[in-house]
PyMOL Python script that loads the backbone (N, CA, C, O; Angstrom):
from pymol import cmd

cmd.read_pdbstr("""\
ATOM      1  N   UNK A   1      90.652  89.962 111.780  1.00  0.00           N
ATOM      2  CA  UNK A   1      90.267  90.584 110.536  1.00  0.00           C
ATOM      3  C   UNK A   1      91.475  90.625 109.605  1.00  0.00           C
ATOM      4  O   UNK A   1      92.595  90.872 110.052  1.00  0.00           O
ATOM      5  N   UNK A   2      91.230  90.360 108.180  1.00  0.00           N
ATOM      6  CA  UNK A   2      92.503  90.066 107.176  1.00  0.00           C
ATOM      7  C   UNK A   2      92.517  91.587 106.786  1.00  0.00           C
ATOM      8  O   UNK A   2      91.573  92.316 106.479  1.00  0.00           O
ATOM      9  N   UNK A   3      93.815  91.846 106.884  1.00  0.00           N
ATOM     10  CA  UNK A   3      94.196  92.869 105.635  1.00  0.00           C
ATOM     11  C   UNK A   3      94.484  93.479 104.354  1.00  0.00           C
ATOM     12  O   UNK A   3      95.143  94.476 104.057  1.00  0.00           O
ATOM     13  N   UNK A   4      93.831  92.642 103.666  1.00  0.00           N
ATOM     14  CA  UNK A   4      93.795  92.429 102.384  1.00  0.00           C
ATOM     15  C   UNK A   4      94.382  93.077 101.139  1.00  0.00           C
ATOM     16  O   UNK A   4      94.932  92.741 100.090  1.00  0.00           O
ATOM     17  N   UNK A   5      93.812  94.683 102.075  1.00  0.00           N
ATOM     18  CA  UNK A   5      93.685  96.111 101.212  1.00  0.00           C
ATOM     19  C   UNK A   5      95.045  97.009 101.631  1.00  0.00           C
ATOM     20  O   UNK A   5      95.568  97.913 100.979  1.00  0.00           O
ATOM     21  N   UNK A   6      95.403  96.517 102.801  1.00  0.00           N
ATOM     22  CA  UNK A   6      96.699  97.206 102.682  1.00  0.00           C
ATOM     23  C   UNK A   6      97.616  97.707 101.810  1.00  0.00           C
ATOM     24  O   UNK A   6      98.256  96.899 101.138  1.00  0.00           O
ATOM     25  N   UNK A   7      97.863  99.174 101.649  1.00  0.00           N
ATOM     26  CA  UNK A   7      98.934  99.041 100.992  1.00  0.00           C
ATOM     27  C   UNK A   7      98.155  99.328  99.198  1.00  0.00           C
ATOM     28  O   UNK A   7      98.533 100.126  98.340  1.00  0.00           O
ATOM     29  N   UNK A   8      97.394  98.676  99.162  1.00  0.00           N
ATOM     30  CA  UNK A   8      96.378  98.996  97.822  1.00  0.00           C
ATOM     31  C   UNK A   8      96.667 100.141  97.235  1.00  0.00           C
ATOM     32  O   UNK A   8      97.128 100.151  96.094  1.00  0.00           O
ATOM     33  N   UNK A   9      96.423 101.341  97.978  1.00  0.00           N
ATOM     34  CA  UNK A   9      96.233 103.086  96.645  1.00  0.00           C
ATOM     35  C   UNK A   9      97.750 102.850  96.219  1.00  0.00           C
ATOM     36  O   UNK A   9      97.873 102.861  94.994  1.00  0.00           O
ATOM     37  N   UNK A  10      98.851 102.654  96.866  1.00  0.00           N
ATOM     38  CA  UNK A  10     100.266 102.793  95.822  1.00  0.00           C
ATOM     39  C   UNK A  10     100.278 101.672  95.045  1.00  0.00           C
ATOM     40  O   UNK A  10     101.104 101.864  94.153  1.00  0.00           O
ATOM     41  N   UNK A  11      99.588 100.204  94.902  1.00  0.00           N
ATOM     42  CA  UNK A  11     100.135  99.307  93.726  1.00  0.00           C
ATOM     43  C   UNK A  11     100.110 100.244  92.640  1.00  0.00           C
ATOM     44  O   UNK A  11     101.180 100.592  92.140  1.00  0.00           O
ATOM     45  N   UNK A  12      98.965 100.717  92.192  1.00  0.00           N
ATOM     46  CA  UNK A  12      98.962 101.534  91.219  1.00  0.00           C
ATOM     47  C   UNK A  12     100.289 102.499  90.755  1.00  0.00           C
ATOM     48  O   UNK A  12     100.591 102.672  89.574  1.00  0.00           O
ATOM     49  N   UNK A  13     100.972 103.052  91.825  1.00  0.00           N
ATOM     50  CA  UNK A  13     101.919 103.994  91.411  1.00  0.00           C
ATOM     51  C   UNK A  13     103.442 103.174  90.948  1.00  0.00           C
ATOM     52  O   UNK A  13     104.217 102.297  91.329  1.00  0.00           O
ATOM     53  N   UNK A  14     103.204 104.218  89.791  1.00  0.00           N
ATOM     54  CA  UNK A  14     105.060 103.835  89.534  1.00  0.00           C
ATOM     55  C   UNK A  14     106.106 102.895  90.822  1.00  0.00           C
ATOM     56  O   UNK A  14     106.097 103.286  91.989  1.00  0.00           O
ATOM     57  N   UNK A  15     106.638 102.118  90.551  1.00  0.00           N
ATOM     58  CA  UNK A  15     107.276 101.498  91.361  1.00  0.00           C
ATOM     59  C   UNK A  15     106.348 101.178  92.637  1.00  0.00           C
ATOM     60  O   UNK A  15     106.927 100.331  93.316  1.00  0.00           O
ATOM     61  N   UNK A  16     105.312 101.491  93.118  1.00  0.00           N
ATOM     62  CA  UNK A  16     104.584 100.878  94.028  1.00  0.00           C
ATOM     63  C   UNK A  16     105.060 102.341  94.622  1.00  0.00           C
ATOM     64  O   UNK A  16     105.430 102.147  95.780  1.00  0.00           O
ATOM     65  N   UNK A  17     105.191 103.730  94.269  1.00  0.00           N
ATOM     66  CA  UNK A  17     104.913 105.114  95.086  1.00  0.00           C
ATOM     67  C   UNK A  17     106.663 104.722  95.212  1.00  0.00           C
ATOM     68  O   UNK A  17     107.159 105.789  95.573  1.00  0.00           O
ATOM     69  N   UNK A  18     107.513 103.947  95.113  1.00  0.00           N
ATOM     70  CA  UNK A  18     108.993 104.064  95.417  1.00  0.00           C
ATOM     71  C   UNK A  18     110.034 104.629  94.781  1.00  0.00           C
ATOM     72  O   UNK A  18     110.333 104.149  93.688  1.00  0.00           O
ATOM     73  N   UNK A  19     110.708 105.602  95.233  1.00  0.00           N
ATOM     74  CA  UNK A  19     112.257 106.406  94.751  1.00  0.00           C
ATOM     75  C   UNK A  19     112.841 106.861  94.856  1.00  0.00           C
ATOM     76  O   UNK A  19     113.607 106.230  95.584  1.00  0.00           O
ATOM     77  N   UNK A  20     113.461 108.256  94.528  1.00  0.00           N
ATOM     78  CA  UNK A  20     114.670 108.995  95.224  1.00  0.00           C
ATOM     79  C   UNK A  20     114.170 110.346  96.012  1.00  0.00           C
ATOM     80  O   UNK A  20     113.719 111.232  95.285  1.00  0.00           O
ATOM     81  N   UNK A  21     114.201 110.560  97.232  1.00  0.00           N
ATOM     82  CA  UNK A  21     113.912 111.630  98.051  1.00  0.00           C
ATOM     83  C   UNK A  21     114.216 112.996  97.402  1.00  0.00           C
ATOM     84  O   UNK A  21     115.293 113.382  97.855  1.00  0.00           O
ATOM     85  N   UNK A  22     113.634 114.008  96.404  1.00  0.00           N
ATOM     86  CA  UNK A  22     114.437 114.980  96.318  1.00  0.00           C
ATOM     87  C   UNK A  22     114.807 116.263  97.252  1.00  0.00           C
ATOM     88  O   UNK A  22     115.114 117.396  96.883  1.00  0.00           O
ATOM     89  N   UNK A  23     114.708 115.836  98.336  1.00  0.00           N
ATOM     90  CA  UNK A  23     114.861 116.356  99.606  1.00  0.00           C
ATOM     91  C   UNK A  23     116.681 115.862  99.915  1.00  0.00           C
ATOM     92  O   UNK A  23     117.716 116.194  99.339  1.00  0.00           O
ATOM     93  N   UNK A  24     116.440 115.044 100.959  1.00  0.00           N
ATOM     94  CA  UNK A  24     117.473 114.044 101.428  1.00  0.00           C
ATOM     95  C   UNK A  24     118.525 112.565 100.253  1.00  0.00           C
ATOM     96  O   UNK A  24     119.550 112.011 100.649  1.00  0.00           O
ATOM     97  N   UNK A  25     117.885 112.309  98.962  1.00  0.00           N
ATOM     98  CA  UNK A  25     118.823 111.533  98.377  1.00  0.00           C
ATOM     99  C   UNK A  25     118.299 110.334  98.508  1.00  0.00           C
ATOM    100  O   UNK A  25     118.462 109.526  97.593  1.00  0.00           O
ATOM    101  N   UNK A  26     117.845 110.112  99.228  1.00  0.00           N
ATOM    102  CA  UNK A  26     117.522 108.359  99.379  1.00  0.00           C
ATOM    103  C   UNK A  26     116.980 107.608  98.413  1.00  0.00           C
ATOM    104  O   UNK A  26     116.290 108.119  97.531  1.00  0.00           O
ATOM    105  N   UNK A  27     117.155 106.702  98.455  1.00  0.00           N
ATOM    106  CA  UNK A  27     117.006 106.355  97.081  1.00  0.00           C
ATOM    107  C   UNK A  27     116.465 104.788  97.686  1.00  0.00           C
ATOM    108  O   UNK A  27     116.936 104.190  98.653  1.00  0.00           O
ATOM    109  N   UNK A  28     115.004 104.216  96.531  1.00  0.00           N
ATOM    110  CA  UNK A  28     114.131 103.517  97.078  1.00  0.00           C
ATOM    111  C   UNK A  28     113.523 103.133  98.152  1.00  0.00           C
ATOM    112  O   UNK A  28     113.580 102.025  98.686  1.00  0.00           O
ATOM    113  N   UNK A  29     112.626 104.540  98.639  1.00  0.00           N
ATOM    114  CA  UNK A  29     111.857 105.404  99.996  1.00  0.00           C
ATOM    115  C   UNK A  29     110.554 105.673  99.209  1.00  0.00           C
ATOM    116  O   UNK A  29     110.492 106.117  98.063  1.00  0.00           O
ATOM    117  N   UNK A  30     109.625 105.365  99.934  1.00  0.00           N
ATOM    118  CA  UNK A  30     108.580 105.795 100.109  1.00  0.00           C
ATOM    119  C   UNK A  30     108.799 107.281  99.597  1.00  0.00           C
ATOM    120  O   UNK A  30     109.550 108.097 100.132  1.00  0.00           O
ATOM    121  N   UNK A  31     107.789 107.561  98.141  1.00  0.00           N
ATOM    122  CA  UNK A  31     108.031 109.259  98.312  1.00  0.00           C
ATOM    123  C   UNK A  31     106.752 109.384  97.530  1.00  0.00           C
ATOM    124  O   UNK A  31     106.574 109.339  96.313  1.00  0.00           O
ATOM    125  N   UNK A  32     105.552 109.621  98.939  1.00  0.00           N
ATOM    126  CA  UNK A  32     104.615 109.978  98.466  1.00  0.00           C
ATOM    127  C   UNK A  32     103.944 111.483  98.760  1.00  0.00           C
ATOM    128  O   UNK A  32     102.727 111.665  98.787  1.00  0.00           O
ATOM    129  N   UNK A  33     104.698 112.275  98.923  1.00  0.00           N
ATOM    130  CA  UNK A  33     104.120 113.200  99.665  1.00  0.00           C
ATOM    131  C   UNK A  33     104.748 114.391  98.748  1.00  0.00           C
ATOM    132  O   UNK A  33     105.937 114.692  98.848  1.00  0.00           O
ATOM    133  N   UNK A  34     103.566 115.261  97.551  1.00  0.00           N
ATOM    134  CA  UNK A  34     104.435 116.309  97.213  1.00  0.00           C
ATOM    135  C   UNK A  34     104.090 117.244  97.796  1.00  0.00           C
ATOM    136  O   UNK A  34     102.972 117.542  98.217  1.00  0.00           O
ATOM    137  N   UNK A  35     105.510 118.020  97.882  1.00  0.00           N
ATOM    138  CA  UNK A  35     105.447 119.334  98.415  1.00  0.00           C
ATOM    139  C   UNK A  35     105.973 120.296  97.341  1.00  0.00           C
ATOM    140  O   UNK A  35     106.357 119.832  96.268  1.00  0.00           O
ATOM    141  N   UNK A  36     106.006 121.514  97.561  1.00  0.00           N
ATOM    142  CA  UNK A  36     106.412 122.565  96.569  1.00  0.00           C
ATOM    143  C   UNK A  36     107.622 123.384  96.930  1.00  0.00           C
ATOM    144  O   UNK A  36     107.388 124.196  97.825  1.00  0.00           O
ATOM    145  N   UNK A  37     109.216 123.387  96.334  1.00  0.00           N
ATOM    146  CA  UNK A  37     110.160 123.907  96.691  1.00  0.00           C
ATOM    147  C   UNK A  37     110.763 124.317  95.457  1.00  0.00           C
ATOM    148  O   UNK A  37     110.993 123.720  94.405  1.00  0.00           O
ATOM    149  N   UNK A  38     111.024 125.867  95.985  1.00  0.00           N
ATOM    150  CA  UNK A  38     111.477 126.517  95.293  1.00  0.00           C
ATOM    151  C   UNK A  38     110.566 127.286  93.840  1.00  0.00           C
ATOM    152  O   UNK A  38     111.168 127.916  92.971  1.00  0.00           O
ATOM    153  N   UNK A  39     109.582 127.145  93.833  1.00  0.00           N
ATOM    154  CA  UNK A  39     108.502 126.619  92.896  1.00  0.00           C
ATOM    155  C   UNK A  39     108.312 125.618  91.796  1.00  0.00           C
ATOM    156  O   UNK A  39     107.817 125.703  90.672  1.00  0.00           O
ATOM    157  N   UNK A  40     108.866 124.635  92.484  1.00  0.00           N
ATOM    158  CA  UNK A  40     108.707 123.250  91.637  1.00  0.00           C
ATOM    159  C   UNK A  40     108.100 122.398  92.978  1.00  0.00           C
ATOM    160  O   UNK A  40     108.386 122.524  94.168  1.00  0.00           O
ATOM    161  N   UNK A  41     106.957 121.299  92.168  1.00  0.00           N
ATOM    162  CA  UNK A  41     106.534 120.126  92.801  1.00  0.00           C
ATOM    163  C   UNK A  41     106.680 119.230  92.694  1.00  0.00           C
ATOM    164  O   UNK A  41     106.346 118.521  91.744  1.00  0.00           O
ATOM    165  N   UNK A  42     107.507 118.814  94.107  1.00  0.00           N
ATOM    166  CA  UNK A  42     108.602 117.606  93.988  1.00  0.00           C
ATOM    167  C   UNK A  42     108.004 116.439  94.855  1.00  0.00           C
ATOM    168  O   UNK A  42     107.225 116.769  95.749  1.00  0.00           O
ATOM    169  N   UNK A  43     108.284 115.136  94.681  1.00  0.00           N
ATOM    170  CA  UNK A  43     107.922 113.837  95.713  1.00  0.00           C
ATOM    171  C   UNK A  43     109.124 114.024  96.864  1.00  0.00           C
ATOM    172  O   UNK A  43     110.306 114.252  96.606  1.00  0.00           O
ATOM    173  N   UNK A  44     108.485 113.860  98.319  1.00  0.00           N
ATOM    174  CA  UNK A  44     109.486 113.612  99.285  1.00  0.00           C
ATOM    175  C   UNK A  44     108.791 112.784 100.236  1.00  0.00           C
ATOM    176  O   UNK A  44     107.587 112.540 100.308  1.00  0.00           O
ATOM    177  N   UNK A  45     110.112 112.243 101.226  1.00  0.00           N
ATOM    178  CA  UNK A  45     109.138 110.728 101.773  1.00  0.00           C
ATOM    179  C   UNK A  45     109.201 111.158 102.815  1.00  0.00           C
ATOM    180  O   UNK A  45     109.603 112.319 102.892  1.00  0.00           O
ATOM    181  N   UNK A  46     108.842 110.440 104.075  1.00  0.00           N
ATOM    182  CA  UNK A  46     107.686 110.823 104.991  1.00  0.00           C
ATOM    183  C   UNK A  46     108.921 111.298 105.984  1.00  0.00           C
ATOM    184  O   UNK A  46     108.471 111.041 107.101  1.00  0.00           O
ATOM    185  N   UNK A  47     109.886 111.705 106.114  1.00  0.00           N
ATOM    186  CA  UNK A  47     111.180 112.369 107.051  1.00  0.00           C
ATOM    187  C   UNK A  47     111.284 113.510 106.815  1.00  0.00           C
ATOM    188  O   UNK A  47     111.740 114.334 107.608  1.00  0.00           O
ATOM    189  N   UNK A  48     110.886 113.746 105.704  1.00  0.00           N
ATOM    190  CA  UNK A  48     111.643 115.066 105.061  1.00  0.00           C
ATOM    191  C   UNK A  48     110.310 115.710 104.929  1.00  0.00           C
ATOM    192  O   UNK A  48     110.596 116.849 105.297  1.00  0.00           O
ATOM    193  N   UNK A  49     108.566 115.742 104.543  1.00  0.00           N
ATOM    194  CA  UNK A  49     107.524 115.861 105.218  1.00  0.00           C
ATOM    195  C   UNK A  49     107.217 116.273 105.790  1.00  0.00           C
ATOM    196  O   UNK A  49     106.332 117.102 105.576  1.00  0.00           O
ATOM    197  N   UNK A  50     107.871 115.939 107.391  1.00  0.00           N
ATOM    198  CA  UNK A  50     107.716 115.865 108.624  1.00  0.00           C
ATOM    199  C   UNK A  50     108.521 117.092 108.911  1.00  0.00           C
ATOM    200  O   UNK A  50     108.134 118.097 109.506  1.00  0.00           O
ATOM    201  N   UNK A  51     109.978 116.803 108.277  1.00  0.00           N
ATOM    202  CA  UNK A  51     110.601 118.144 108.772  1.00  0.00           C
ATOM    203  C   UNK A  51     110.274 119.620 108.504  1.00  0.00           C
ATOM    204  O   UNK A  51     110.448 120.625 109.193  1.00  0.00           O
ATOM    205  N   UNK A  52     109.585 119.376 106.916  1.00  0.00           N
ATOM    206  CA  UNK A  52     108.779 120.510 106.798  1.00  0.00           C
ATOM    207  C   UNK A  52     108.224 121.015 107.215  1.00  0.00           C
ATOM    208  O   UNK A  52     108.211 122.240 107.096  1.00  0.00           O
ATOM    209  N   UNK A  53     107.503 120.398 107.893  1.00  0.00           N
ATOM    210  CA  UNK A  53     106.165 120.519 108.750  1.00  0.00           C
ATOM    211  C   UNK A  53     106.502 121.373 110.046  1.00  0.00           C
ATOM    212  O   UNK A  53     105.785 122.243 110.541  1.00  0.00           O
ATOM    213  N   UNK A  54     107.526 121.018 110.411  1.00  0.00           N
ATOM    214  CA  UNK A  54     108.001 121.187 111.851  1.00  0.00           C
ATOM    215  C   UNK A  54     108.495 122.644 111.214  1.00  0.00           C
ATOM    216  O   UNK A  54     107.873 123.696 111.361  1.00  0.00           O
ATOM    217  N   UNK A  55     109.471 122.526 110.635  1.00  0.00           N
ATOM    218  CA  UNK A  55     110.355 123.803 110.070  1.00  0.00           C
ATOM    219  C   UNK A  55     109.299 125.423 110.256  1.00  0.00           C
ATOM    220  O   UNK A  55     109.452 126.530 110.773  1.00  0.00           O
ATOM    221  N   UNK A  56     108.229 124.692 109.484  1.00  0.00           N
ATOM    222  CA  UNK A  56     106.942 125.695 109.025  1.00  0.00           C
ATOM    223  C   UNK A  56     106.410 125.813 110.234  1.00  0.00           C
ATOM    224  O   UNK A  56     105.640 126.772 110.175  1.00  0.00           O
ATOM    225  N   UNK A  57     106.403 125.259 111.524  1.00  0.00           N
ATOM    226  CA  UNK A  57     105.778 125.070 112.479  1.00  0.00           C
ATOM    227  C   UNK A  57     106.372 126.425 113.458  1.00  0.00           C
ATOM    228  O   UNK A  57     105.834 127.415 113.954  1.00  0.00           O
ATOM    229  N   UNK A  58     107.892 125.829 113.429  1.00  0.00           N
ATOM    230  CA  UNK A  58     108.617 127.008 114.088  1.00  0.00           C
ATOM    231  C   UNK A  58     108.919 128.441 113.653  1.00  0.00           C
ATOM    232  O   UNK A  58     109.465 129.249 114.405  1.00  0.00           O
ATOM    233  N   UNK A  59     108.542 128.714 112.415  1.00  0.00           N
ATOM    234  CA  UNK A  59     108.616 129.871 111.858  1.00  0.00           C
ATOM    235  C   UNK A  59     107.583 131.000 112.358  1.00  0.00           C
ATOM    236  O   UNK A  59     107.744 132.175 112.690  1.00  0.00           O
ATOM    237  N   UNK A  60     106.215 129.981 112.256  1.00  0.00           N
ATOM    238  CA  UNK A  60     105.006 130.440 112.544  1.00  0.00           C
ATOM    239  C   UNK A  60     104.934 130.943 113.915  1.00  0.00           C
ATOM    240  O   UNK A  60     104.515 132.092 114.048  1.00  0.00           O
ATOM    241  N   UNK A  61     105.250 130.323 114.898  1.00  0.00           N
ATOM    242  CA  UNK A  61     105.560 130.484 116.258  1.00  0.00           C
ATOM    243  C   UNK A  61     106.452 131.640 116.394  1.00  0.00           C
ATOM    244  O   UNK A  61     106.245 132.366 117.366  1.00  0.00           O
ATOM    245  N   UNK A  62     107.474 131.961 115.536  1.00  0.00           N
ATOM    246  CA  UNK A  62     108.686 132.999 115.690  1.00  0.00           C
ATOM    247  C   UNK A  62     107.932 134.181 115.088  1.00  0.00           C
ATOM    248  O   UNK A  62     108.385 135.303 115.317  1.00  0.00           O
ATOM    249  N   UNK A  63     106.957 134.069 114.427  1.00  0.00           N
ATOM    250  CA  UNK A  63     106.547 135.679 113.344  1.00  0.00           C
ATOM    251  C   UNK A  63     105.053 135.722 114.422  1.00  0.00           C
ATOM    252  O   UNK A  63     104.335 136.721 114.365  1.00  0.00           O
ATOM    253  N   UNK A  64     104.726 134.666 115.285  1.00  0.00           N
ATOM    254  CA  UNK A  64     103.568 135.074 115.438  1.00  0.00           C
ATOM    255  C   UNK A  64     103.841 136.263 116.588  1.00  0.00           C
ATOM    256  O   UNK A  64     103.271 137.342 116.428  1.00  0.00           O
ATOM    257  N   UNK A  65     104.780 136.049 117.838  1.00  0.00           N
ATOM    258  CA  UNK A  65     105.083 137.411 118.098  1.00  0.00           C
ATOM    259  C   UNK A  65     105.615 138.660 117.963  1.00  0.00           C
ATOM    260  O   UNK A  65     105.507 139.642 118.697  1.00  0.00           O
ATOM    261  N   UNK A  66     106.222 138.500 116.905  1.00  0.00           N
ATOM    262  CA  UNK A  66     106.585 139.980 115.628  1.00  0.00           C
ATOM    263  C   UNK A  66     105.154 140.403 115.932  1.00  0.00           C
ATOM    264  O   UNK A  66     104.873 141.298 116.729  1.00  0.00           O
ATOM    265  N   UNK A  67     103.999 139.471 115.022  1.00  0.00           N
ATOM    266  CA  UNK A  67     103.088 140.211 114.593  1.00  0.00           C
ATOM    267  C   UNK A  67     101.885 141.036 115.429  1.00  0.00           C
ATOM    268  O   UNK A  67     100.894 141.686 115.095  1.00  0.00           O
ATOM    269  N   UNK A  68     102.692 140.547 117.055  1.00  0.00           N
ATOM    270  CA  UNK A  68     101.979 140.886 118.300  1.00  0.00           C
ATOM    271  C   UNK A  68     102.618 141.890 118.469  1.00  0.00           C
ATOM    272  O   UNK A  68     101.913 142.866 118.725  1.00  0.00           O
ATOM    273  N   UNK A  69     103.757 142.084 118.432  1.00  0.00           N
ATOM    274  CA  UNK A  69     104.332 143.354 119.233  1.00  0.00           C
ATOM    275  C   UNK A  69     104.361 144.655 117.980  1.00  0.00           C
ATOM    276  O   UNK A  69     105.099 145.621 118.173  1.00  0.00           O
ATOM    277  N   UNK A  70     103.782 144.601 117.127  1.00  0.00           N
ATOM    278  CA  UNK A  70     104.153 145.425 116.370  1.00  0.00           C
ATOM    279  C   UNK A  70     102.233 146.661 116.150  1.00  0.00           C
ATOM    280  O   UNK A  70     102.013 147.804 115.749  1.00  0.00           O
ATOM    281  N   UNK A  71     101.452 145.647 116.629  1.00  0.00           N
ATOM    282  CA  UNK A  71     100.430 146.536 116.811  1.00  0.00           C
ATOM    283  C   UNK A  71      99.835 146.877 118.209  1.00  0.00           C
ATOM    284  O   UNK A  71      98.762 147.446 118.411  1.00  0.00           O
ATOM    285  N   UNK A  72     100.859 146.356 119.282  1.00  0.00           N
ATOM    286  CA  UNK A  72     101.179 146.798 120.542  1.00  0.00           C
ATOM    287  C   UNK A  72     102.070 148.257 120.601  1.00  0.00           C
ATOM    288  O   UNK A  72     102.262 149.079 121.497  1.00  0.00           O
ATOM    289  N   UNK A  73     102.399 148.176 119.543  1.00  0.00           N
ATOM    290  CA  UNK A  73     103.480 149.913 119.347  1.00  0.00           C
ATOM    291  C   UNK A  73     102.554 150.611 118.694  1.00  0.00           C
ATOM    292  O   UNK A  73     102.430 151.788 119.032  1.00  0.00           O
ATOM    293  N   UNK A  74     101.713 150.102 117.653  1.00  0.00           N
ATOM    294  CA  UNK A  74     100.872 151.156 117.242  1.00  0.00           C
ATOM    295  C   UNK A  74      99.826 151.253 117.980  1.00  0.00           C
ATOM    296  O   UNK A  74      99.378 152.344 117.627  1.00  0.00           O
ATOM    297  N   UNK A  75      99.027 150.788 118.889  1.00  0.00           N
ATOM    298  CA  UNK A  75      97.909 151.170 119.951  1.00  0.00           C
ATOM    299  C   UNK A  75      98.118 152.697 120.603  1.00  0.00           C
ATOM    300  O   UNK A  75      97.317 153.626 120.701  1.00  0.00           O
ATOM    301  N   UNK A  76      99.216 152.607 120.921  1.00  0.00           N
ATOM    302  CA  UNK A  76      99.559 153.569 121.975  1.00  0.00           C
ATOM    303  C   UNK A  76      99.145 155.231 120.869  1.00  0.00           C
ATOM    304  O   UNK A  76      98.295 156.020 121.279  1.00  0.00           O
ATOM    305  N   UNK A  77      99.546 155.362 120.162  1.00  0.00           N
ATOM    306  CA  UNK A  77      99.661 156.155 119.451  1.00  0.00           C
ATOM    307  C   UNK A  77      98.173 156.309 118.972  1.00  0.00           C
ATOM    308  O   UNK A  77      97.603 157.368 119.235  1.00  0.00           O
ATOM    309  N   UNK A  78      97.616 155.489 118.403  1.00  0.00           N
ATOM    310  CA  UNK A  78      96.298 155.585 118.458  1.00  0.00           C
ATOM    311  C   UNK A  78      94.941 156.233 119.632  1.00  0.00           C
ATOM    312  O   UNK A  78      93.808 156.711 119.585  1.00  0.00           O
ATOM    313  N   UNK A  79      95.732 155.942 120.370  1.00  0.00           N
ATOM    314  CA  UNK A  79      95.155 156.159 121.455  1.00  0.00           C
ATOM    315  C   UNK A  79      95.060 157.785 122.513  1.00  0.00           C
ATOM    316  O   UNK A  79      94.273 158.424 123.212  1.00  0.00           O
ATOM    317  N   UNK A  80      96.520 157.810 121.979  1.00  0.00           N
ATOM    318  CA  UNK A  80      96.734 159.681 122.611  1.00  0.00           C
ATOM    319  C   UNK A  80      95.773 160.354 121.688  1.00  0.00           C
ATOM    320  O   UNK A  80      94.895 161.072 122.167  1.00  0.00           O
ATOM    321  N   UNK A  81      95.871 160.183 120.456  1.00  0.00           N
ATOM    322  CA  UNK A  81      95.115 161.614 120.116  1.00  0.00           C
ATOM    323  C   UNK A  81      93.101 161.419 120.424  1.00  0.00           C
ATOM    324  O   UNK A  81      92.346 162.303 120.021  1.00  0.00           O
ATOM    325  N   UNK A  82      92.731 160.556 120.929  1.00  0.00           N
ATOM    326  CA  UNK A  82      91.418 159.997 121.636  1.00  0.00           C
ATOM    327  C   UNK A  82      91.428 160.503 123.015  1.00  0.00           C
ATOM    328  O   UNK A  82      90.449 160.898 123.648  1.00  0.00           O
ATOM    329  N   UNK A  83      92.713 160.442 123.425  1.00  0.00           N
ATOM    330  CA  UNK A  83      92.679 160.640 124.963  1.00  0.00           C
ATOM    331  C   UNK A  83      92.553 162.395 125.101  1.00  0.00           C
ATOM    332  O   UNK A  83      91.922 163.090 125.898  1.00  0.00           O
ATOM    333  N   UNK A  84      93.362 162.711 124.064  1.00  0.00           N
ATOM    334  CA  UNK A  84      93.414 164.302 123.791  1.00  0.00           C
ATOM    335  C   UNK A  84      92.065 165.057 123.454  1.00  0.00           C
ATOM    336  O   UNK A  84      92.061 166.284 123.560  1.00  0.00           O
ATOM    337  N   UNK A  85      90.877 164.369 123.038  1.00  0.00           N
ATOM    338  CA  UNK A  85      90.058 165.335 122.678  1.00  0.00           C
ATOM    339  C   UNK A  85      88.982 164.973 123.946  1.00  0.00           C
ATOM    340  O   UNK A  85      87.951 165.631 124.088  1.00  0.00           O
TER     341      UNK A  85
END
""", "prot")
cmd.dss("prot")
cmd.show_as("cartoon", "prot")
cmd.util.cbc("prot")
cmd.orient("prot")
């Protein structure tokens, strides 16, 4: 089977979707992927993406047991004045 279409949705873009990472610097990279930093929406290419991704990944993982142990302290308390009547 030919591939014809490959590659197709970026002819359309500026440079064929190609330019400078405003992430990492690189300069003529793939930078199709915006993300939002700092509150500006910027193009970054598929490394820097990825690291986001991950970054956001591990954060989530780190607050998700904050957000466990913190209504594990308030149960208890809830609970005496129930046990009391």
């Amino acid at each position: 089977m030919s591939k014809n279409h490959r590659g197709s949705g970026i002819r359309s873009l500026p440079a064929h979707g190609r330019g400078t990472c405003a992430i990492c610097g690189k300069t003529d990279i793939k930078v199709l992927w915006e993300k939002e930093i700092n509150g500006q929406t910027v193009n970054v290419c598929k490394f820097c993406n990825a690291k986001l991704k991950n970054e956001a990944r591990v954060e989530a993982r780190k607050a998700k047991p904050a957000a466990e142990e913190a209504p594990a302290a308030e149960a208890p308390a809830e609970e005496t004045p129930a046990a009391a009547e």
